[in-house]
Backbone as CSV, one residue per row, in Angstrom:
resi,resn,N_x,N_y,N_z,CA_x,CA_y,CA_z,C_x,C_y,C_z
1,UNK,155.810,17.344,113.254,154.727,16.408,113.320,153.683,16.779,112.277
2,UNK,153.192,15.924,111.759,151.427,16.144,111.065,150.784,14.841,110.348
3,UNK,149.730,15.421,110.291,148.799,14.309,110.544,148.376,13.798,108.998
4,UNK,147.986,12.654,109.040,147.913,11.654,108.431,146.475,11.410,108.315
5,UNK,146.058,10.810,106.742,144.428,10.485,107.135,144.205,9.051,107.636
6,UNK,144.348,8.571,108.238,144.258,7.757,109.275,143.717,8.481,110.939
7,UNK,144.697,9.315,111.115,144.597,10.130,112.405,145.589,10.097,113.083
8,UNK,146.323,9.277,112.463,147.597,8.873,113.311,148.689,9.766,113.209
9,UNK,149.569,10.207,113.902,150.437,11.072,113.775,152.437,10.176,113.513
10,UNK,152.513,11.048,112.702,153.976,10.549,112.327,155.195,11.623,112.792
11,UNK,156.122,11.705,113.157,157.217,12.065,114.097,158.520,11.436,114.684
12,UNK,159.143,11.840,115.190,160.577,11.294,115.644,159.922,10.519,116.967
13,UNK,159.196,10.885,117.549,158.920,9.727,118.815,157.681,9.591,118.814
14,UNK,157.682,8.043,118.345,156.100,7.461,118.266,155.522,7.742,119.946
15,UNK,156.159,7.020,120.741,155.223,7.261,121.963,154.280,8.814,122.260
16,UNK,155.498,9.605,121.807,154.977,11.047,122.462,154.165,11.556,121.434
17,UNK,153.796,10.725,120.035,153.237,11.489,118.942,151.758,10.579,119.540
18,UNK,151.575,9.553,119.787,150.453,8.891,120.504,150.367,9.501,121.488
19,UNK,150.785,10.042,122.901,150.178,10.518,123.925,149.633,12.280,123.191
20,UNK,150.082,12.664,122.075,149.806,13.834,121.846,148.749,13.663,121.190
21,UNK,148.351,12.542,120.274,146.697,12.497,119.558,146.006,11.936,120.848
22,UNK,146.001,11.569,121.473,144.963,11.194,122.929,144.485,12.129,123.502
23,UNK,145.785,13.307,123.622,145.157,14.070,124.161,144.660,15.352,123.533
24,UNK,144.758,15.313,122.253,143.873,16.315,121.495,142.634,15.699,121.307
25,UNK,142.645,14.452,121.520,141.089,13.740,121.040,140.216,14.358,122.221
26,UNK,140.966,13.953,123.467,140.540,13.997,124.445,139.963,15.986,124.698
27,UNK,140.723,16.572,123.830,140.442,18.131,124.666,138.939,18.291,122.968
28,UNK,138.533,17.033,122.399,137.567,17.631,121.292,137.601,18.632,120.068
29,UNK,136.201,18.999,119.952,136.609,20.094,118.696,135.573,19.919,117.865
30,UNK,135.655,19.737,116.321,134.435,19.734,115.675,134.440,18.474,114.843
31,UNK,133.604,18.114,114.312,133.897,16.787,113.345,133.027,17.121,112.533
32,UNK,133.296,15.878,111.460,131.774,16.108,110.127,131.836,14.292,110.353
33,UNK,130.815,13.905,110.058,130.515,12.851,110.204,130.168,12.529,108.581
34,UNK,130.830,11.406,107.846,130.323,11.116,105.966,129.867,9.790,106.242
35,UNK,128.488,10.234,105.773,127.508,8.977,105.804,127.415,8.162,104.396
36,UNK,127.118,7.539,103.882,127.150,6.872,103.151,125.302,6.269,102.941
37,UNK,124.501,6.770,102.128,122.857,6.522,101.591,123.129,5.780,100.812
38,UNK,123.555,4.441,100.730,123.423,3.784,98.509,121.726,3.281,98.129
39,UNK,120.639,3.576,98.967,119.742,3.290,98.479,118.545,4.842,99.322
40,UNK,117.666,4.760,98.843,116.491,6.289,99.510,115.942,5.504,100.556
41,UNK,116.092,6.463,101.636,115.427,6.215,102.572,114.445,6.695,103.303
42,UNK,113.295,6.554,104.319,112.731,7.483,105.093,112.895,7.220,106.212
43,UNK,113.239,8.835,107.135,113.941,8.633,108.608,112.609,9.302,109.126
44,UNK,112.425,8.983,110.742,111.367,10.089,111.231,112.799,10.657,111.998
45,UNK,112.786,11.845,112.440,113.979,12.898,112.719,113.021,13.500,114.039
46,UNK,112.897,12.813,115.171,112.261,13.286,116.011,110.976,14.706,115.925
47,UNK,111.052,15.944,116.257,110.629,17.314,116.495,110.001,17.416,114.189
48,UNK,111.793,16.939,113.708,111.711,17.548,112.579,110.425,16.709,111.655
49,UNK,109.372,15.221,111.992,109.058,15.143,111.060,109.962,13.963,110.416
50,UNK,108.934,12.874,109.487,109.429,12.193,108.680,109.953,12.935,107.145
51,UNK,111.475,12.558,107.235,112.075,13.159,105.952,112.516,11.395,104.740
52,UNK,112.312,12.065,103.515,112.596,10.950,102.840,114.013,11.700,102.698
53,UNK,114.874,10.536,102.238,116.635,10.851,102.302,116.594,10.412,100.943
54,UNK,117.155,10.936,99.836,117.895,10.324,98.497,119.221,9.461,98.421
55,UNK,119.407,8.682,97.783,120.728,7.932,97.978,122.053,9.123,97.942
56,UNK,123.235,8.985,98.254,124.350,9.734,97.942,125.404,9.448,99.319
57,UNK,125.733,10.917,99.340,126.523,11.078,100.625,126.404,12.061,100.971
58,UNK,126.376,12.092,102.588,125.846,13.126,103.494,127.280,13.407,104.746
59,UNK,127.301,14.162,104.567,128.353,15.184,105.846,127.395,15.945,106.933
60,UNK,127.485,15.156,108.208,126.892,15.878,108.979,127.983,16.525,109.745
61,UNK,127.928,17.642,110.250,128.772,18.801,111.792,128.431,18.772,112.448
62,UNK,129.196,18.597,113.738,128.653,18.538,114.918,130.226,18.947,115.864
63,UNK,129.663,19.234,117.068,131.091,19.718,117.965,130.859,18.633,118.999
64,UNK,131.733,18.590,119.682,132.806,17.570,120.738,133.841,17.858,122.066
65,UNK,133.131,19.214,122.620,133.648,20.310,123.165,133.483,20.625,125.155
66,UNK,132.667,19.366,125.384,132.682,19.062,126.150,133.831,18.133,127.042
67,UNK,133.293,18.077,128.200,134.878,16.782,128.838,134.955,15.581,128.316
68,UNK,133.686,15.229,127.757,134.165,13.986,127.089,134.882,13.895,125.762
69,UNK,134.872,14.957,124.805,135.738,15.032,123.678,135.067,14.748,122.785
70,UNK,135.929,14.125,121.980,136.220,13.103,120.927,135.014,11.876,121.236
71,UNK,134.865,11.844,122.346,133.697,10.416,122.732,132.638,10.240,122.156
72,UNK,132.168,11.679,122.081,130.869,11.518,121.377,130.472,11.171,120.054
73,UNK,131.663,11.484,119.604,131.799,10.258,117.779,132.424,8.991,118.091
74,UNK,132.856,8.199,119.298,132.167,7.166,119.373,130.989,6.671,119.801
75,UNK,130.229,7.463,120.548,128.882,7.172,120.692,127.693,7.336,119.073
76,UNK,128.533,7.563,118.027,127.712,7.782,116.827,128.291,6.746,116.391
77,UNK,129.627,6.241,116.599,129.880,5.036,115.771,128.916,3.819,116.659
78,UNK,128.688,3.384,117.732,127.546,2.786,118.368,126.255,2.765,117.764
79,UNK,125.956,3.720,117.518,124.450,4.103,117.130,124.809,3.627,115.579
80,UNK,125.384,3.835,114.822,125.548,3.166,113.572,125.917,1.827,113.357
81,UNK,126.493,1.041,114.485,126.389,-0.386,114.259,125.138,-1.040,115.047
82,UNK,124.410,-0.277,115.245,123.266,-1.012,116.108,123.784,-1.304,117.403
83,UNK,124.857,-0.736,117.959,124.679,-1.135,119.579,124.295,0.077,120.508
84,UNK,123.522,1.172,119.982,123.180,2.081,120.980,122.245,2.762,120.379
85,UNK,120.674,2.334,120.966,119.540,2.537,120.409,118.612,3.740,120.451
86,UNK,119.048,4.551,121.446,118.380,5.865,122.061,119.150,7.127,120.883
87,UNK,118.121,7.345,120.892,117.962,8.920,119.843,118.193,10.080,120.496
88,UNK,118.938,10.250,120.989,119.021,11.706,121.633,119.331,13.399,120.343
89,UNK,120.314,12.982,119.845,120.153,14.096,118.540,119.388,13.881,117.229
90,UNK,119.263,14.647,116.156,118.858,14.561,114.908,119.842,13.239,114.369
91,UNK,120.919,13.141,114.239,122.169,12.668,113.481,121.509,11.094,114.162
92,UNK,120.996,11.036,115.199,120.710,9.632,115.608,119.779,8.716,115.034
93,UNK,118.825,9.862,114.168,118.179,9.298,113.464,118.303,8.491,112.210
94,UNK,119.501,9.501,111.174,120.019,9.070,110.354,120.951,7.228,110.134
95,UNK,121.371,7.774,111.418,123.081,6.698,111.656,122.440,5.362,112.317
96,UNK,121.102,5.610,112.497,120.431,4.277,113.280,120.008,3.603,112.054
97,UNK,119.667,3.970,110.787,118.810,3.503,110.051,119.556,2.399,109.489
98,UNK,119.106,0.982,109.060,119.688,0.053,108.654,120.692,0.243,107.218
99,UNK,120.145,1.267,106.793,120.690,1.262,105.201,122.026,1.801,105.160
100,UNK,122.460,2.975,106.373,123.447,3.751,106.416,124.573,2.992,106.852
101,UNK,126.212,4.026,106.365,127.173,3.357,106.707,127.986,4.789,107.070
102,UNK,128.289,4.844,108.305,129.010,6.329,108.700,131.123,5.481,108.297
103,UNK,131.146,6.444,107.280,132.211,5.618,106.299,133.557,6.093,107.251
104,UNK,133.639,7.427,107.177,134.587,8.374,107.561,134.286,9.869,108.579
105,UNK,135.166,9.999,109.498,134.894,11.190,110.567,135.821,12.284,110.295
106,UNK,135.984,13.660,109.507,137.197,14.510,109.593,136.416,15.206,110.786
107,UNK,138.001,15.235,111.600,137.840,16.123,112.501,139.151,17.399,112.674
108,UNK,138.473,18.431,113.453,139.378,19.544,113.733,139.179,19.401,115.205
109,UNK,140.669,19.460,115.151,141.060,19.255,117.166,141.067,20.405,117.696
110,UNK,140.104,20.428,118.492,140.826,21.419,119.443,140.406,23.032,118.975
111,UNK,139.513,23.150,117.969,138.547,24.033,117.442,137.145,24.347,117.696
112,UNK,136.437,25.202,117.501,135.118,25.206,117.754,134.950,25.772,116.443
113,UNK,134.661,25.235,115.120,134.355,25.819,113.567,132.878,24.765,113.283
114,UNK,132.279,24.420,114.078,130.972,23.964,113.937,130.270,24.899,112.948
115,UNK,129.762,25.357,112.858,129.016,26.187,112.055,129.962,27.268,110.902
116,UNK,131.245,27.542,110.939,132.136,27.726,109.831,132.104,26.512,109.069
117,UNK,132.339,25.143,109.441,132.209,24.247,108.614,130.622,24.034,107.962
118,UNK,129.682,23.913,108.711,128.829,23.781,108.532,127.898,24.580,106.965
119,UNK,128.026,25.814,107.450,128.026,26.557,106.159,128.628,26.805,105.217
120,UNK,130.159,26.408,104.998,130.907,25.961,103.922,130.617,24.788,103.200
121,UNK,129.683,24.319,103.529,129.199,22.810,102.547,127.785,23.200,102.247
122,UNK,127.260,22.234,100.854,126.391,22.291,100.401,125.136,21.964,100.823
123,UNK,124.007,22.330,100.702,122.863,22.397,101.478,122.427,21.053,101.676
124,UNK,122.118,20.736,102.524,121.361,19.358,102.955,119.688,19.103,102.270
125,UNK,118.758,17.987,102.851,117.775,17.325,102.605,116.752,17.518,103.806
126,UNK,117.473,18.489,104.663,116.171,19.035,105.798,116.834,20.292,106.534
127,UNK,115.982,21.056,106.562,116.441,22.325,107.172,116.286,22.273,108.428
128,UNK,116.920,22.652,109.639,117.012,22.576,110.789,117.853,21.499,111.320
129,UNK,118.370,20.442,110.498,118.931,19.301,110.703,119.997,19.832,111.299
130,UNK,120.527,19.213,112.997,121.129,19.298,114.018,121.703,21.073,113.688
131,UNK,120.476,21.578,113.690,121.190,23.193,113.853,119.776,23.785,114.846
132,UNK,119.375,22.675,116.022,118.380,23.468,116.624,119.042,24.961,117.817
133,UNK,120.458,24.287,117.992,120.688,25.676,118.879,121.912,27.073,118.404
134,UNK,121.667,26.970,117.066,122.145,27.948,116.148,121.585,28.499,115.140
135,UNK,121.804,29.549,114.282,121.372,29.949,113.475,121.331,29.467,111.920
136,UNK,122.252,28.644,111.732,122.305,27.747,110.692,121.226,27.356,109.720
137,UNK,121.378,26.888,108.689,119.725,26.593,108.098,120.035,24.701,108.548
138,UNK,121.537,24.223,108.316,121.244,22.758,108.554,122.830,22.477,108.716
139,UNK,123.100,21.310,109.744,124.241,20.617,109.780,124.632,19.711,109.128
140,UNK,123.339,19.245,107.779,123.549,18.079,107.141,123.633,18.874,105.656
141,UNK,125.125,18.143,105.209,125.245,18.744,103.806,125.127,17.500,103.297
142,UNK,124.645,17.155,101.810,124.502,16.712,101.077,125.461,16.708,99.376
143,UNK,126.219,15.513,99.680,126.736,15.135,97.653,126.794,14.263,97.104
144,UNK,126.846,14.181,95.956,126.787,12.736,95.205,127.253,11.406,95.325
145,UNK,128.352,11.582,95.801,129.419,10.086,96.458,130.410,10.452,97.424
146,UNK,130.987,9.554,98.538,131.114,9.599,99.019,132.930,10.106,98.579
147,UNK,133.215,9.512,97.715,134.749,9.707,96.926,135.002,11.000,96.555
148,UNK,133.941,11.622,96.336,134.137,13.156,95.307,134.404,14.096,97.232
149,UNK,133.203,13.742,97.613,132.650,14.534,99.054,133.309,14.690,99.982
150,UNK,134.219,13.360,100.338,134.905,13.821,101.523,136.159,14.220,101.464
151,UNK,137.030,14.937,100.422,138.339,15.939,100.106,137.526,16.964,100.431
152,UNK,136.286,17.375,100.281,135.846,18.494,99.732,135.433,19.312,101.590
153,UNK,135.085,17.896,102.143,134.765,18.356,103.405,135.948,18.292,104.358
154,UNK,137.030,17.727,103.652,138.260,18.047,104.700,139.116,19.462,104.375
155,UNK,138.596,19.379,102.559,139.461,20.903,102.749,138.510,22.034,103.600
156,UNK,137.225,21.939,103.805,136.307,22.850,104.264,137.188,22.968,106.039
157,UNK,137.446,21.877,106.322,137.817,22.043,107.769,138.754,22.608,108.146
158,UNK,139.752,22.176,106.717,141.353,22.870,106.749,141.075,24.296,106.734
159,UNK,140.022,24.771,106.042,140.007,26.142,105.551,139.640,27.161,106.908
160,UNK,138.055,26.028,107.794,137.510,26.639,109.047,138.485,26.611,109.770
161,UNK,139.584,25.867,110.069,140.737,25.671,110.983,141.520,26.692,111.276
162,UNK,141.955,26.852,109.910,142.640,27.767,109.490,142.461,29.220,110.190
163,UNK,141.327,29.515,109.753,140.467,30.658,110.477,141.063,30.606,111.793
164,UNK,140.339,29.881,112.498,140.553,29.993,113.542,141.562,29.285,114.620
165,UNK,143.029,29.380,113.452,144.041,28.945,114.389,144.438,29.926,115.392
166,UNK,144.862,29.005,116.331,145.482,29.461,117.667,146.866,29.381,117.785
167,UNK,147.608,29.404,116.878,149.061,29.518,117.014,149.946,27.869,117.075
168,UNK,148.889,26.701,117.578,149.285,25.818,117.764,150.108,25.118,116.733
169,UNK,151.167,24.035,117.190,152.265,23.282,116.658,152.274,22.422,115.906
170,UNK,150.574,21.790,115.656,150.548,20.545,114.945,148.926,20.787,114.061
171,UNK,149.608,20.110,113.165,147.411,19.987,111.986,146.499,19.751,112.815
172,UNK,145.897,20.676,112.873,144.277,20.932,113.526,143.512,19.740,112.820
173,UNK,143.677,18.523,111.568,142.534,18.831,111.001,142.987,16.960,110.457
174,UNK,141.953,15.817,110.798,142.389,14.681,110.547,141.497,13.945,109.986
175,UNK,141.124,12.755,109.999,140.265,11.998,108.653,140.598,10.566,109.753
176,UNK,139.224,9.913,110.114,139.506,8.615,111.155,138.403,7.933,110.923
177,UNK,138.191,6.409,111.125,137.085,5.292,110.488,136.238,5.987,110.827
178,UNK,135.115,5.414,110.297,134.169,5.114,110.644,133.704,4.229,111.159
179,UNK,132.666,3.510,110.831,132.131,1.542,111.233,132.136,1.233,110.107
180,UNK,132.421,1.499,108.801,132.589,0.632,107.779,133.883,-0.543,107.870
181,UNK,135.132,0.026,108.801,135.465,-1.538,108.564,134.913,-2.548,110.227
182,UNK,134.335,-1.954,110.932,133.478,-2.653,111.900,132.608,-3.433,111.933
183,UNK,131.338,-3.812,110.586,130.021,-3.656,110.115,130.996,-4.874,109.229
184,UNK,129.928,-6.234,109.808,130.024,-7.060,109.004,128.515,-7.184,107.967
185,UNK,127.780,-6.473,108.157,126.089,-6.972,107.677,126.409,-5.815,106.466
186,UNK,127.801,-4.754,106.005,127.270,-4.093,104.944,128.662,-4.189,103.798
C-alpha cells in the first residue's frame, strides 16, 4: 500500500485500503495547514495583537491527537469557507479572513511531530503563532508561493515521520484539499 497526494490509498483491495485511511484519519496525528495570502493583510490574532500578514504562502502545524482526529482540520476547513465563525485558536484568525484560501493539508497519521515539523520550516510573520503551549518560537512558517512551499513542507513531514516511525506498514505522510475546490467566491 502507499499513499497518494490526494490521500487516497492505492492497493489490491480498494475496500480495505478505504476502511484503512478512515481509520488512520480517525486515530489523527499532525498536519500543516498551506494557506494561500495573494494580497497583505491585517489579522487581529486574539492575546497576540493585530499582525499585518504579507502576501505569499503560509504553512501552519498543528496536531489532531485527540478522539476526534483528523476532525479538527475539518473544523478549519469550516472556518475558511465562512461557515464557522468562533475563534477559538490563533490559525482561526488567519483562515477566517476573507482574502485567504487554505489550498492544501499534509498530514502525518498517526504521529505526534508537531513541533519537529514545526521547526523544520521557515520562520513565520508572528512569534508565538499557535505555539502558546510549547516552546516553539511559531507554528506559522512562511514562503513565497504556494507551488515552491508545499513539496518543501511535505518533505519536512516525511523527514519528522520518519523520525519518529513506529514500525508501521503504510506512509505516515499524505497531501488532502483544502476549500479551494469548495470556495466558489475565490
Amino acid at each position: 500500500m502507499r499513499s497518494t497526494d490526494s490521500g487516497e490509498e492505492s492497493g489490491e483491495n480498494p475496500g480495505a485500503d478505504a476502511t484503512a485511511a478512515r481509520d488512520r484519519s480517525a486515530a489523527g496525528g499532525t498536519y500543516t495547514l498551506l494557506v494561500d495570502v495573494p494580497t497583505p493583510i491585517a489579522i487581529e490574532v486574539g492575546a497576540l495583537g493585530e499582525h499585518r500578514i504579507p502576501a505569499g504562502a503560509y504553512a501552519y502545524t498543528g496536531s489532531a491527537l485527540g478522539t476526534g482526529g483528523f476532525s479538527r482540520v475539518d473544523r478549519h476547513r469550516r472556518v475558511a469557507r465562512g461557515d464557522h465563525d468562533v475563534r477559538h485558536w490563533h490559525i482561526d484568525y488567519l483562515l477566517g479572513h476573507p482574502e485567504t484560501d487554505l489550498a492544501r493539508v499534509v498530514r502525518s497519521v498517526g504521529v505526534d511531530v508537531e513541533c519537529a515539523v514545526a521547526d523544520r520550516l521557515p520562520a513565520g510573520p508572528i512569534d508565538g503563532f499557535g505555539a502558546s503551549d510549547c516552546d516553539c518560537r511559531s507554528h506559522l512558517a512562511a514562503g513565497d508561493s504556494r507551488d515552491a512551499f508545499a513539496p518543501r513542507v511535505r518533505e519536512v513531514h516525511e523527514a519528522a515521520a520518519a523520525d519518529a516511525d513506529d514500525g508501521a506498514d503504510w506512509a505516515p505522510v499524505d497531501t488532502v484539499a483544502g476549500t479551494r475546490s469548495e470556495r466558489g467566491d475565490r
